[in-house]
VEXDREN-2710 file (C-alpha; in Angstrom, 1 decimal):
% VEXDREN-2710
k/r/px/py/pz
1/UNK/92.7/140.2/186.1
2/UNK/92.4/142.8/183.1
3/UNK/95.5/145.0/184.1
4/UNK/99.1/144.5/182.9
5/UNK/101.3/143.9/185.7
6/UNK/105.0/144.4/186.3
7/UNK/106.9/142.0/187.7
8/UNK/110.6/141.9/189.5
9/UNK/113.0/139.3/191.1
10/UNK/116.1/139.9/192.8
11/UNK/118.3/137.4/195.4
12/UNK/119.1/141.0/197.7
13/UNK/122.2/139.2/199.1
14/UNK/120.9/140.1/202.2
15/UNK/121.4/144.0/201.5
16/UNK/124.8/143.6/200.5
17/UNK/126.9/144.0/197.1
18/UNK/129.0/140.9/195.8
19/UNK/132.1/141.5/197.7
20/UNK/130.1/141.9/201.0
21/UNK/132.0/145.4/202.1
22/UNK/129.0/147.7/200.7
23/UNK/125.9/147.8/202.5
24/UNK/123.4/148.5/199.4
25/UNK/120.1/148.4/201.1
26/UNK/119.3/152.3/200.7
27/UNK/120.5/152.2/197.0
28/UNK/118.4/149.3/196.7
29/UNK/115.5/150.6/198.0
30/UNK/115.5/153.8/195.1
31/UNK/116.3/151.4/192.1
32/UNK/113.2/149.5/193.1
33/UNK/110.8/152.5/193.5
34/UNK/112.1/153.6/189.9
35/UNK/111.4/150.1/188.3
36/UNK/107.6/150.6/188.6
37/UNK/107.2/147.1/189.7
38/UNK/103.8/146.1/190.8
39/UNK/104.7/142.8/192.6
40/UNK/108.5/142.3/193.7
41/UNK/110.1/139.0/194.7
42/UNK/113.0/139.2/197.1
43/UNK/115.6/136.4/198.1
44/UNK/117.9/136.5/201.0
45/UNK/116.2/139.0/202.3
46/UNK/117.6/140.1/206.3
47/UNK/114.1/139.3/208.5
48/UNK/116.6/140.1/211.3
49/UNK/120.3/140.9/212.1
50/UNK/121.3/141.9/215.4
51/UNK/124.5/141.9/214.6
52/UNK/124.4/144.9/211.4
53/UNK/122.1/146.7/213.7
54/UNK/124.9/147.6/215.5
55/UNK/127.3/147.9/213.1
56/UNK/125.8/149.1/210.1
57/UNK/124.8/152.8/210.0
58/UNK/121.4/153.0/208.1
59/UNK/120.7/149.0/209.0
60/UNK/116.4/149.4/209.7
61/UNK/115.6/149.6/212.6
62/UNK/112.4/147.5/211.6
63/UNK/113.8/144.9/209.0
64/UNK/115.0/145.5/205.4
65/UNK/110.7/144.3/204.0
66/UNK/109.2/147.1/205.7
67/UNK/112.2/149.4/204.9
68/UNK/112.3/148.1/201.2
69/UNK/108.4/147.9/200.8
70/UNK/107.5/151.4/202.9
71/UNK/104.1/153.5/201.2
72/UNK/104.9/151.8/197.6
73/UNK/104.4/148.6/197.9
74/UNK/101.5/148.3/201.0
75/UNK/101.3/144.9/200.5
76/UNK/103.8/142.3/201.4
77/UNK/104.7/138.9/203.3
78/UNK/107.8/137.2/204.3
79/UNK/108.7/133.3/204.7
80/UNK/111.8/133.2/207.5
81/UNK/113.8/130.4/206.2
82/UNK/117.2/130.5/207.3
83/UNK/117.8/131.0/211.3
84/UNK/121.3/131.4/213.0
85/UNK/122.1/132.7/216.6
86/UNK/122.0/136.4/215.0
87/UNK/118.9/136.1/213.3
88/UNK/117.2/135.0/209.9
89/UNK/116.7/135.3/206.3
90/UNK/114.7/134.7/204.0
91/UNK/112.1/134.9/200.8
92/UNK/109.6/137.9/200.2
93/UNK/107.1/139.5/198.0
94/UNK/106.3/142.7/197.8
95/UNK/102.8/144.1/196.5
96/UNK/100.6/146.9/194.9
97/UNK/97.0/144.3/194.9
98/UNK/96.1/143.3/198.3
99/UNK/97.2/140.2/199.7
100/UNK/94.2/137.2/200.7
101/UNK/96.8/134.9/202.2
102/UNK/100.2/133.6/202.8
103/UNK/102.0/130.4/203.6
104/UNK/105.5/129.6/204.1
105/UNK/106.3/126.5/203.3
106/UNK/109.7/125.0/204.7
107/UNK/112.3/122.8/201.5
108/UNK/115.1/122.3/203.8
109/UNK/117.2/119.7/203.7
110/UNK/120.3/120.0/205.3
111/UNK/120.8/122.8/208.7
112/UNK/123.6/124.3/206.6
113/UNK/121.1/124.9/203.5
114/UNK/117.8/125.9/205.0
115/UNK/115.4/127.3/202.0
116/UNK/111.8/127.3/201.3
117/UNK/109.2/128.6/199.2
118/UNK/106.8/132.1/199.8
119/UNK/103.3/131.3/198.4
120/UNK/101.1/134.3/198.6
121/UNK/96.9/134.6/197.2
122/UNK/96.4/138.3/195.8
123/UNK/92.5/139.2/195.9
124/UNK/92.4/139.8/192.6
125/UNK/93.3/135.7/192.4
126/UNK/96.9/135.5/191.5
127/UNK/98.7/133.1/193.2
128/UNK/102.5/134.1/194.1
129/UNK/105.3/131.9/194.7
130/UNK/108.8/133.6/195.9
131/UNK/111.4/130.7/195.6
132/UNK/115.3/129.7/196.6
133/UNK/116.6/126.4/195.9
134/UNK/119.5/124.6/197.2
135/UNK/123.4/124.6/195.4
136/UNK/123.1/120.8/195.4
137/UNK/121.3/118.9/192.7
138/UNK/120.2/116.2/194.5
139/UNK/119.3/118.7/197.1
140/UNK/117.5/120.8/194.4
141/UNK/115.8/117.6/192.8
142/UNK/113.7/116.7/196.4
143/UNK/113.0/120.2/196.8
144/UNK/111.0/120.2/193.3
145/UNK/109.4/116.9/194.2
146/UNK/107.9/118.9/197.4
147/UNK/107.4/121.9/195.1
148/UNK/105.3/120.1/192.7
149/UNK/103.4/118.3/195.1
150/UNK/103.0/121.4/196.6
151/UNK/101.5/123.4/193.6
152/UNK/99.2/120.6/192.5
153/UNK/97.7/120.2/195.8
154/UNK/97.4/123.5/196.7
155/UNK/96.9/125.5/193.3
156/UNK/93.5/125.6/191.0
157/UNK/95.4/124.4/187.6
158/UNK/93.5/127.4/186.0
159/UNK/94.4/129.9/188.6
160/UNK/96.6/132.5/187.3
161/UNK/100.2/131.6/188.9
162/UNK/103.7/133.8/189.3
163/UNK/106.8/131.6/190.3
164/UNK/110.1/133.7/190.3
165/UNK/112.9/133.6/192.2
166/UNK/116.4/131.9/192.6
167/UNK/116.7/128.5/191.0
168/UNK/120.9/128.0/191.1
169/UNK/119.5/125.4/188.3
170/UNK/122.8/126.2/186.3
171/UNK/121.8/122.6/184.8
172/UNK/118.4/123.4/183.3
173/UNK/117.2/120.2/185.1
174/UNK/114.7/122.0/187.4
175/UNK/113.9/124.1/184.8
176/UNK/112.5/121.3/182.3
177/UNK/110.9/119.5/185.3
178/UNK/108.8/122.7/185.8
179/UNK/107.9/123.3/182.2
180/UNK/106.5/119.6/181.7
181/UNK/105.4/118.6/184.9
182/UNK/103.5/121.8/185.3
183/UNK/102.8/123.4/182.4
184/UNK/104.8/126.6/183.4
185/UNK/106.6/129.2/181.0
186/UNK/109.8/131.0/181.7
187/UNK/109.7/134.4/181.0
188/UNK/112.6/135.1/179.3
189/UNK/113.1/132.2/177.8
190/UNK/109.3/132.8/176.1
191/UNK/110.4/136.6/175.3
192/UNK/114.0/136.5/174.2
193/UNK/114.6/132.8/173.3
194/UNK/116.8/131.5/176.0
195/UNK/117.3/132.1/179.6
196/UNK/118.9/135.2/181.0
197/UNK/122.2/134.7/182.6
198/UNK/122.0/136.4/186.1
199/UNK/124.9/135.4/188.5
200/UNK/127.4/137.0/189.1
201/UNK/126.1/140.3/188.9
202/UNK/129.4/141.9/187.3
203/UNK/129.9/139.2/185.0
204/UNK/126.6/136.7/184.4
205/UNK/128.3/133.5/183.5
206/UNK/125.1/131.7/184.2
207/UNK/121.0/131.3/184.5
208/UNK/119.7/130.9/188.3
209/UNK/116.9/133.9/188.6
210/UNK/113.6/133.1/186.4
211/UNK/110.3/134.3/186.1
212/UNK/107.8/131.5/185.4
213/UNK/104.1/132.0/185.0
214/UNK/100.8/129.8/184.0
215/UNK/97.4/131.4/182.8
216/UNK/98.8/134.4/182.4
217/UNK/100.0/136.1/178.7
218/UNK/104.0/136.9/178.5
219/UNK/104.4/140.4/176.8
220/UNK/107.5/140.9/177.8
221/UNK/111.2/140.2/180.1
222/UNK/114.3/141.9/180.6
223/UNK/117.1/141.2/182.2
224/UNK/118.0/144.7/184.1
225/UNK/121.8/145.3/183.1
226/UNK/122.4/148.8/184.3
227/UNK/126.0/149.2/186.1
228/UNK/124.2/150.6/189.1
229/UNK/121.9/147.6/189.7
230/UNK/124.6/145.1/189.0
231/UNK/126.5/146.6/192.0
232/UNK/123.6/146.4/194.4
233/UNK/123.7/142.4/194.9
234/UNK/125.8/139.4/193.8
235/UNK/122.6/138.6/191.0
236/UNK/121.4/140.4/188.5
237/UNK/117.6/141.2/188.6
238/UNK/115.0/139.6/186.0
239/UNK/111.5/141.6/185.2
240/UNK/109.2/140.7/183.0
241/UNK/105.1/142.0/181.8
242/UNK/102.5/140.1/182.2
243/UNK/98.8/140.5/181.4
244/UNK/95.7/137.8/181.7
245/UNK/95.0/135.4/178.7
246/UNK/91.3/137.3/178.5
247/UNK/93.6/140.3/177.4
248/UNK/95.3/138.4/174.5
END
């Protein structure tokens, strides 16, 4: 990799805004085209609804990845995570650089917490991973054992690697697991000296979205503060630039 590539996370709350009485997915939808975001990494993300399809005026008739992703992103893969009678949710990456392959892999726990984490192989060979943990500690704690395991098994150690997504690691416990166990940087933490505060939206108390990469050079991370994202979800979004060590 030789280009400079944008990156973006954002837990979507399923196409909603905090209090749940907008429907934001249109709004969303323009913000992200504007962003200039080469690879996107969604949370909650509605796979299927049939319940807002017929409630919601302007609910896709597709599902909100397609809708979200239509001729910008041409790239993209979802991981269904979260089933009820109604449908499911779940994580997603959106894409610019052609995908090689996906796999979904499933961190669940508990049926009333059902997560998992997105990995996706770019051709250009960047590997993706689009993440949401548990609310629980010791929930969170078993899901990073199956996360590491995960990444060290199926991950070249000098392959270029993109983990972002939603951590609710309000404890920095997962973080420090991640940074020593695999070598990973955060971001923002690497740009601006600590970790962006992303949740809630209106008033980030504290820091549950990150950006972590390995094998790739940080230039840059932002935490996107503008009044009109912050009403889009219930977390703030978290970008960041990033550019191969060969560039350095």
């Amino acid at each position: 990799m030789s280009d400079e590539i944008k990156v973006l996370t954002l837990n979507i709350h399923k196409g909603f805004s905090a209090s749940n009485l907008r429907h934001t997915l249109e709004a969303l939808r323009v913000v992200l085209r504007k962003s200039n975001c080469n690879l996107v990494f969604l949370q909650e993300i509605s796979g299927e609804s049939k319940r807002y399809l017929k409630r919601i005026n302007g609910w896709p008739n597709t599902n909100q990845l397609e809708y979200l992703a239509d001729s910008i992103w041409p790239h993209f893969a979802y991981g269904k995570n979260a089933l009820t009678s109604d449908g499911h949710h779940g994580n997603a990456i959106m894409s610019e650089i052609p995908i090689r392959c996906t796999h979904n892999k499933d961190l669940s726990l508990y049926k009333i917490s059902q997560r998992g984490v997105l990995h996706a192989t770019l051709e250009n060979g960047i590997e993706l991973l689009s993440i949401h943990l548990g609310l629980f500690e010791r929930e969170r704690q078993r899901q990073l054992d199956q996360l590491i395991d995960y990444i060290r098994s199926e991950i070249p150690p000098e392959a270029p690697l993109i983990l972002a997504g939603d951590f609710n690691d309000w404890r920095t416990l997962a973080h420090s697991r991640l940074c020593n166990e695999l070598g990973l940087s955060e971001a923002h933490l690497a740009s601006q000296g600590f970790l962006a505060k992303t949740f809630p939206a209106l008033f980030p108390l504290i820091a549950v979205d990150r950006i972590y990469c390995r094998n790739l050079q940080i230039k840059e991370a932002s935490l996107v503060t503008s009044s009109l994202w912050r009403q889009l979800s219930d977390h703030c979004a978290l970008s960041a630039r990033l550019s191969s060590l060969e560039d350095v």
